[in-house]
VOGU-3710 file (C-alpha; in Angstrom, 3 decimals, decimal comma):
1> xxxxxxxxxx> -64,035/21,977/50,563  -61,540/19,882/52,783  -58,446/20,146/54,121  -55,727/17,390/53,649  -52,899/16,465/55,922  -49,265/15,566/54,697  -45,731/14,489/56,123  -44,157/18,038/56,808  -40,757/17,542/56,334  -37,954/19,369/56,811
11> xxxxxxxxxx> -34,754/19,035/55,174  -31,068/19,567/56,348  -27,144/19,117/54,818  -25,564/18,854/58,180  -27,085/18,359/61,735  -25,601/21,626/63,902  -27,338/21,903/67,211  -29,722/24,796/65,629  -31,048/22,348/63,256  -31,767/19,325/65,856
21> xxxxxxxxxx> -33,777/22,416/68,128  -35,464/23,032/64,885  -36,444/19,802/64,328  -37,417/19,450/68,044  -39,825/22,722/67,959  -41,520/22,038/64,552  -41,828/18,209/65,635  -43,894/19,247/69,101  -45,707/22,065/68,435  -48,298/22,567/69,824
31> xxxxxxxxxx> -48,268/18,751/70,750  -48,463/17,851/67,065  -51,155/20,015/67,144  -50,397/22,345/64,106  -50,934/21,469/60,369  -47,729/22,537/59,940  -46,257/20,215/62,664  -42,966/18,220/61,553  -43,401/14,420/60,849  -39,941/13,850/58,602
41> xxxxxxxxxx> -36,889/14,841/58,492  -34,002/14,545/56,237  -30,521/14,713/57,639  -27,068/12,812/58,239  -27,497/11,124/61,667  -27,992/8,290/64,015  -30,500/6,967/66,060  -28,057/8,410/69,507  -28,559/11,593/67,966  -31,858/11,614/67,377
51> xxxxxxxxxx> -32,611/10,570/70,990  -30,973/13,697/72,120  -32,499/16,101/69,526  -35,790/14,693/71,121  -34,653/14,964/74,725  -36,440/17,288/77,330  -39,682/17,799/75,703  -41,190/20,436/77,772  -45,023/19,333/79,819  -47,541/22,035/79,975
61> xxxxxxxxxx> -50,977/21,202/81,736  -53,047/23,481/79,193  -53,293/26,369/76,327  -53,477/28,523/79,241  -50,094/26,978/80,851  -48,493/26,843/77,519  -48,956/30,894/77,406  -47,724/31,699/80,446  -44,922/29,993/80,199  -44,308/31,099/77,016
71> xxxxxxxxxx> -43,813/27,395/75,837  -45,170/27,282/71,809  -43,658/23,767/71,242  -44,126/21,088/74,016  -46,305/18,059/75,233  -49,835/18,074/77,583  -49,379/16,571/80,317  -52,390/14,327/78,827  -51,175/13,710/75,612  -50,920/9,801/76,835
81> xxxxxxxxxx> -54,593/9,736/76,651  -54,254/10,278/72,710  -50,554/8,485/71,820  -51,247/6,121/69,483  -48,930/3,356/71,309  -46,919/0,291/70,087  -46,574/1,399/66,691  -44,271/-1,013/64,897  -40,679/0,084/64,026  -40,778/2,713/66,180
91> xxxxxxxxxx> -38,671/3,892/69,238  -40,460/5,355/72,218  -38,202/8,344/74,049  -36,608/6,963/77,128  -37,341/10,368/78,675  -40,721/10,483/77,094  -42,556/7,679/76,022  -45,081/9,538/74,251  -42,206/11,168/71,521  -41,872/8,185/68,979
101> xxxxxxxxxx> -38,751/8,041/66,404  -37,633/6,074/63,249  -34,434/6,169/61,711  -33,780/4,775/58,779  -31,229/5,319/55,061  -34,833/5,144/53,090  -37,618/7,643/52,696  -40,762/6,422/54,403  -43,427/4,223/53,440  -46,196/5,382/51,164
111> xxxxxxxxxx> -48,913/4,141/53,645  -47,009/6,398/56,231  -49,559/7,856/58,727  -50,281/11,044/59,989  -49,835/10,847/63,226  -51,935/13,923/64,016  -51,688/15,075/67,552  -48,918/12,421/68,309  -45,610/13,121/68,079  -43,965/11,089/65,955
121> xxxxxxxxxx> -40,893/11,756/63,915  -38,925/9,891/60,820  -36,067/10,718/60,052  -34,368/9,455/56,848  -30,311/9,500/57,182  -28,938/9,448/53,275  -26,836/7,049/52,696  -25,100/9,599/50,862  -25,459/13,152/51,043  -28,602/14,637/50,777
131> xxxxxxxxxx> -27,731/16,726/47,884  -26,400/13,275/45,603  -28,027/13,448/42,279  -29,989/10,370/42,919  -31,378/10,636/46,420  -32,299/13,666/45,747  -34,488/12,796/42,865  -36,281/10,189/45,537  -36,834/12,703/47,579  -38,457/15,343/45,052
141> xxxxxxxxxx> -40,516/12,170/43,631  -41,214/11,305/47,613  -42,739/14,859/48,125  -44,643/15,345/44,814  -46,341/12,064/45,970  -46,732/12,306/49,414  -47,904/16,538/49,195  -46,812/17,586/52,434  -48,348/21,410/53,376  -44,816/22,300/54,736
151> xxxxxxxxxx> -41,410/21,963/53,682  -38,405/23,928/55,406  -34,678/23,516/53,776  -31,378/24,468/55,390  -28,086/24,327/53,927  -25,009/26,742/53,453  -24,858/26,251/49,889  -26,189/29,508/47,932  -29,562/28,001/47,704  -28,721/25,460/45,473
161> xxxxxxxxxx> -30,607/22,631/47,203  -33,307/24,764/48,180  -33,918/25,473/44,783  -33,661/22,020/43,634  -36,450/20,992/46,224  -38,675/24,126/45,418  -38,325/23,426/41,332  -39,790/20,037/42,083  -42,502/19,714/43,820  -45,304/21,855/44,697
171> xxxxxxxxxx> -45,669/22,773/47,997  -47,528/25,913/48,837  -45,275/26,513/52,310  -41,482/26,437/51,144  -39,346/27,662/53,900  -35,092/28,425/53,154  -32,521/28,725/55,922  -29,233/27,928/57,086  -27,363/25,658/59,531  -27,199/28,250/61,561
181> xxxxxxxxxx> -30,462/30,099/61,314  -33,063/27,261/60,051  -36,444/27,282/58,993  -38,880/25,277/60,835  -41,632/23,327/58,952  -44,230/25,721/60,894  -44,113/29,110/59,656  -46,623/30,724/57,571  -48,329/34,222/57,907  -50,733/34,821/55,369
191> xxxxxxxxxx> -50,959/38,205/56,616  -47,645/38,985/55,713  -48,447/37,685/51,704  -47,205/33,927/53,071  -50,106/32,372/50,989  -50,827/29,227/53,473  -52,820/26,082/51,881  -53,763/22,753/51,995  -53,455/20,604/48,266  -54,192/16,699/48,413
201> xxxxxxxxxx> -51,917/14,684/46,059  -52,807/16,188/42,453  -53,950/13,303/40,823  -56,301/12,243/43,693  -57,821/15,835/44,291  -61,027/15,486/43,425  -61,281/12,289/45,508  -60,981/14,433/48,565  -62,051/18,286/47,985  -64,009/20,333/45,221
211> xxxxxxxxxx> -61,389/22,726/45,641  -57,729/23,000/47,488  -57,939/25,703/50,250  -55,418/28,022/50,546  -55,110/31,661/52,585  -55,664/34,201/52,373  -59,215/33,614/50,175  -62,456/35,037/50,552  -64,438/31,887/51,760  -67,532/32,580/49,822
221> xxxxxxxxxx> -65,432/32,685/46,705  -65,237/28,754/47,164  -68,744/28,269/46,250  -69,749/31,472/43,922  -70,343/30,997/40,235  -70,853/33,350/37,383  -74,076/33,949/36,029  -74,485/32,583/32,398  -75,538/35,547/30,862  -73,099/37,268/32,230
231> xxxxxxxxxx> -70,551/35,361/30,984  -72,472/35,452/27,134  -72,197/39,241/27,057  -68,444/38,952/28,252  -67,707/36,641/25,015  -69,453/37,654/22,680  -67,525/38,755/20,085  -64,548/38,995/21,623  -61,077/37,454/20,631  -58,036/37,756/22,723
241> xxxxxxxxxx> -55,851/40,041/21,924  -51,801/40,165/22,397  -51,779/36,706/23,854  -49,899/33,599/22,007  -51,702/32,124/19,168  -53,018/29,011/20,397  -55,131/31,126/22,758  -56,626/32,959/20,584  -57,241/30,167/18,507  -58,957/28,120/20,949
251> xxxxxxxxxx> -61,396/30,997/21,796  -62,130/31,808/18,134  -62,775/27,840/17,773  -65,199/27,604/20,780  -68,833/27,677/19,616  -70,187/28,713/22,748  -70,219/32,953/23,761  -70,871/31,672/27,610  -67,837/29,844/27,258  -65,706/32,253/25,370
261> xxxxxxxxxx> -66,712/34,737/28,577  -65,225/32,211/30,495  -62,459/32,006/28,457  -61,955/35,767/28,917  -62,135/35,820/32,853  -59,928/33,188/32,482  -57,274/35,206/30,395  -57,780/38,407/32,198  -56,767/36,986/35,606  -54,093/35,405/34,596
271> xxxxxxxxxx> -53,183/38,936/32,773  -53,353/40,777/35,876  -51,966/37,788/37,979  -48,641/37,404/35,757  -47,780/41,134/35,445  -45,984/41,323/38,433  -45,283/37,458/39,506  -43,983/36,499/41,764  -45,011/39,009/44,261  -42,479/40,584/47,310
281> xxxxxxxxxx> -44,275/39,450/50,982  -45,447/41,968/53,619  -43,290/40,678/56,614  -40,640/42,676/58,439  -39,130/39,514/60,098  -38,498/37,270/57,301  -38,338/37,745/53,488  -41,523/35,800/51,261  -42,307/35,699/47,565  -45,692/34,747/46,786
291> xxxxxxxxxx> -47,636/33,697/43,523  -49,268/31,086/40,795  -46,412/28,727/39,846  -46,095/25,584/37,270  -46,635/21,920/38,466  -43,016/20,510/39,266  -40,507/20,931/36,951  -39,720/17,013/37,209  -40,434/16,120/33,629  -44,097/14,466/34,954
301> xxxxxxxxxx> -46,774/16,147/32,487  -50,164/16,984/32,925  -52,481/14,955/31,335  -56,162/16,008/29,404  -58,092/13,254/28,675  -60,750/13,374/26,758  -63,580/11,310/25,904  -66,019/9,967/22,994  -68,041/12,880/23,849  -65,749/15,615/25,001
311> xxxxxxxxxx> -66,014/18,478/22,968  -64,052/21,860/22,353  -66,287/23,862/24,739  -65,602/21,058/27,017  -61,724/21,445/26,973  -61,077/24,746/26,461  -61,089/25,852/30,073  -58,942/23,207/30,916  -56,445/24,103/28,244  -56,333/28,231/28,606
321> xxxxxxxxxx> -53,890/28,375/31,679  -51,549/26,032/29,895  -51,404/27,709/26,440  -51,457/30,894/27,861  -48,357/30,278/29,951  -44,834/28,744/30,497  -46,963/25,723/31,440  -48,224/25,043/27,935  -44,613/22,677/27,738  -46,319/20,584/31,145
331> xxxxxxxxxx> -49,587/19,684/29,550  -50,486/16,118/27,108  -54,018/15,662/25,443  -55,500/12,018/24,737  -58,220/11,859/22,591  -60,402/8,777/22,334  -60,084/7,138/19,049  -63,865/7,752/18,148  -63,707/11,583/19,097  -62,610/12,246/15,083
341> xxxxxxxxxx> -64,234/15,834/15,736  -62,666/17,468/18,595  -59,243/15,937/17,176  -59,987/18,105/14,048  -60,734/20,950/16,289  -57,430/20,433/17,830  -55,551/20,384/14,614  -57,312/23,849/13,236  -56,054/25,378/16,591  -52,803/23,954/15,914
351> xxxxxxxxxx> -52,812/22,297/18,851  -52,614/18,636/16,892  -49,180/18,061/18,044  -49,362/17,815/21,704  -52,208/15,194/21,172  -52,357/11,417/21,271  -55,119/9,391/19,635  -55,535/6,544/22,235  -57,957/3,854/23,446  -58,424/4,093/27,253
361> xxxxxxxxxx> -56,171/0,800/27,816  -53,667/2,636/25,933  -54,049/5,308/27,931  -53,468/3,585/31,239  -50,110/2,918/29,668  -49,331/6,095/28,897  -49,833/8,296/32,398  -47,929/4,592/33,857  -45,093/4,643/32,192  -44,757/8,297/32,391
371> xxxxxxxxxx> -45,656/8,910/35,990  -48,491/11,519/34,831  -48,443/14,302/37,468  -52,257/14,674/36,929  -54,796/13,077/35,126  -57,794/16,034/33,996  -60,814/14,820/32,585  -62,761/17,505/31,497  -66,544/18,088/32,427  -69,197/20,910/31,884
381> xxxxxxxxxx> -68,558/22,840/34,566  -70,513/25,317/36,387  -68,024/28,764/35,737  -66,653/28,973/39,745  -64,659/31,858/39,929  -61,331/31,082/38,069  -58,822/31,347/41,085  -60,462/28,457/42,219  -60,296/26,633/38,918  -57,105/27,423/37,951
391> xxxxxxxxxx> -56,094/26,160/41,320  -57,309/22,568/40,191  -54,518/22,646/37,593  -51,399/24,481/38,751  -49,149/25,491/42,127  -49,377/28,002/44,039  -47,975/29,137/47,557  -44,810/31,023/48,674  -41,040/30,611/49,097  -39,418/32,538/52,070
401> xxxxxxxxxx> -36,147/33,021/53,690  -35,946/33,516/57,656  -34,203/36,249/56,991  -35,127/40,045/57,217  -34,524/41,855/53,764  -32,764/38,879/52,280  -32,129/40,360/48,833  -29,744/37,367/47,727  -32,987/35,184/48,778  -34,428/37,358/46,280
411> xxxxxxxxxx> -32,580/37,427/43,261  -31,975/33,663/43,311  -35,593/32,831/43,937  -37,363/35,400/41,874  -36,393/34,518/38,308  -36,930/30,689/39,252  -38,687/29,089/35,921  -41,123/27,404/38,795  -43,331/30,958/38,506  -46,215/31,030/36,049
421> xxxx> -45,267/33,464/33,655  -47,430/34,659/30,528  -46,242/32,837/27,445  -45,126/35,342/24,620
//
């Protein structure tokens, strides 16, 4: 298990002074120090003003320093040791030459770096308002690409741009505030129910981690399995009950009891998940909702592909937390043209019509042209515990105000269609 970095970036209608000192605190923290540090930010402003939002960095000589002083944001007084220098297209602070800025009217580059443990800030300046139909579509398609752990919006406009950004990508640290009282890209208490976590770019998970990590988890979870048998005795015989009919068709269809136990597990978390979803956080300080969500509601599906070989007890997994939820409208099978049997599986669990017959050139054109969220190719798996799996294949995380007992945070967040809900 790994954990990823990403651009945290925090977002902003107007610059007010509270919202360059935000930018300021989540940029230094820590001396870029925190995961949650800020690399990006999104507001209306010039490179003058950016040069003062940066100004007066505070130096601390240690941890210990930093605590006495009371100083949680700030620079070590060794940090030149570690500054990456002479980066090109970059401006070094006149005050501090180891705070680096870029301003620019376009998002940043794909290849963007890190940074970590340098501060180094870009800011993007619309060339419109951040809230234009078309920029912000870049900017959702910028952040579903790019995966940053953090993202912190503030605007005084009834939450209609935070909800925008939240409906669209999939971070698992969504922050909402206000020009006057803004979030900062590093804030997350798991403790309070502020589920924290780290998710690589979807379609290039497995590349870098067996399995996302997010808090709070047990760690041993990450590497426990169920035993075979029993997961046999679990399915056996057993059909779901009360859930929507391609469910129950799919576990009827399966020809495996060890993976119709699976099945079940699968179908009775997500029972118990759902019931109350999402969930109210713990904290007294700020207000948090917490739970499993959809991918981003972008129009990018997520895409099953299966092989000559791949068979119904294969796929099933892969398919229950779809079907079995608001999801089920995200999700795209492609069949290989010589897997004739599972596509007649498909079609007896009238599932037929969300499936392509294609060769794997065809394929490639597909998940191209439609900017495929994720690409799932289904294996014989070894039955980890299914948060973990069902991780692989949906969001999770929360969305908080920085409010106290924000209840207009809460009913215009809570009935968001971004929760995972049980599909009737």
């Amino acid at each position: 298990m790994a954990s990823t970095a990403g651009p945290n970036t925090l977002v902003a209608s107007r610059l007010t002074p509270e919202v360059a000192a935000a930018i300021k605190l989540s940029a230094t923290i820590e001396n870029s120090g925190q995961c949650t540090a800020l690399r990006h930010a999104v507001v209306e402003c010039n490179e003058g003003e950016v040069e003062a939002m940066l100004s007066a960095v505070p130096t601390v000589a240690s941890s210990a320093d930093a605590l006495r002083r009371g100083e949680f944001a700030g620079l070590l007084d060794t940090a030149g040791n570690v500054m990456v220098k002479d980066v090109e297209g970059y401006t070094y602070h006149p005050q501090q030459p180891n705070v680096a800025y870029r301003v620019s009217s376009e998002l940043p580059p794909d290849d963007l770096a890190e940074m970590w443990r340098n501060v180094y800030v870009d800011v993007t300046s619309p060339p419109a308002s951040v809230d234009s139909p078309d920029f912000l579509a870049s900017l959702c398609a910028w952040l579903v690409s790019h995966q940053p752990i953090s993202v912190a919006v503030n605007a005084d406009d009834d939450f209609g741009l935070a909800k925008k950004l939240f409906e669209r990508t999939g971070q698992v640290v969504f922050t909402v505030g206000d020009l006057a009282t803004p979030a900062l890209t590093c804030q997350a208490r798991p403790q309070d129910g502020e589920i924290f976590g780290e998710f690589p770019t979807r379609r290039r998970l497995l590349e870098t981690t067996k399995f996302p990590v997010y808090v709070p988890s047990s760690t041993p979870a990450y590497n426990t399995t169920y035993c075979p048998a029993y997961l046999t005795s679990r399915g056996s015989g057993w059909s779901p009950e009360g859930q929507a009919a391609q469910a129950a068709a799919i576990a009827n269809a399966v020809s495996s009891d060890q993976v119709r136990g699976y099945l079940r597990e699968l179908t009775d978390y997500l029972t118990d998940a759902l019931q109350l979803n999402p969930k109210r956080g713990y904290g007294k300080a700020r207000t948090a909702l917490y739970g499993l969500q959809t991918t981003p509601l972008t129009g990018q599906l997520n895409y099953i592909r299966c092989g000559p070989d791949t068979s119904l007890d294969d796929l099933a997994p892969y398919l229950m937390p779809f079907v079995l939820t608001n999801a089920h409208s995200l999700l795209a099978l492609s069949i290989a043209p010589e897997n004739s049997e599972l596509a007649a599986a498909l079609a007896a669990a009238s599932l037929s019509d969300s499936a392509a017959v294609e060769t794997d050139a065809q394929f490639a054109e597909t998940i191209g042209a439609n900017n495929a969220y994720n690409v799932i190719e289904p294996v014989p798996n070894d039955y980890p515990l299914v948060g973990q799996f069902v991780s692989l294949l949906l969001c999770l995380g929360h969305v908080k105000s920085t409010k106290p007992d924000h209840e207009a945070f809460i009913d215009a967040f809570s009935s968001s269609p971004k929760w995972l809900r049980l599909r009737s």
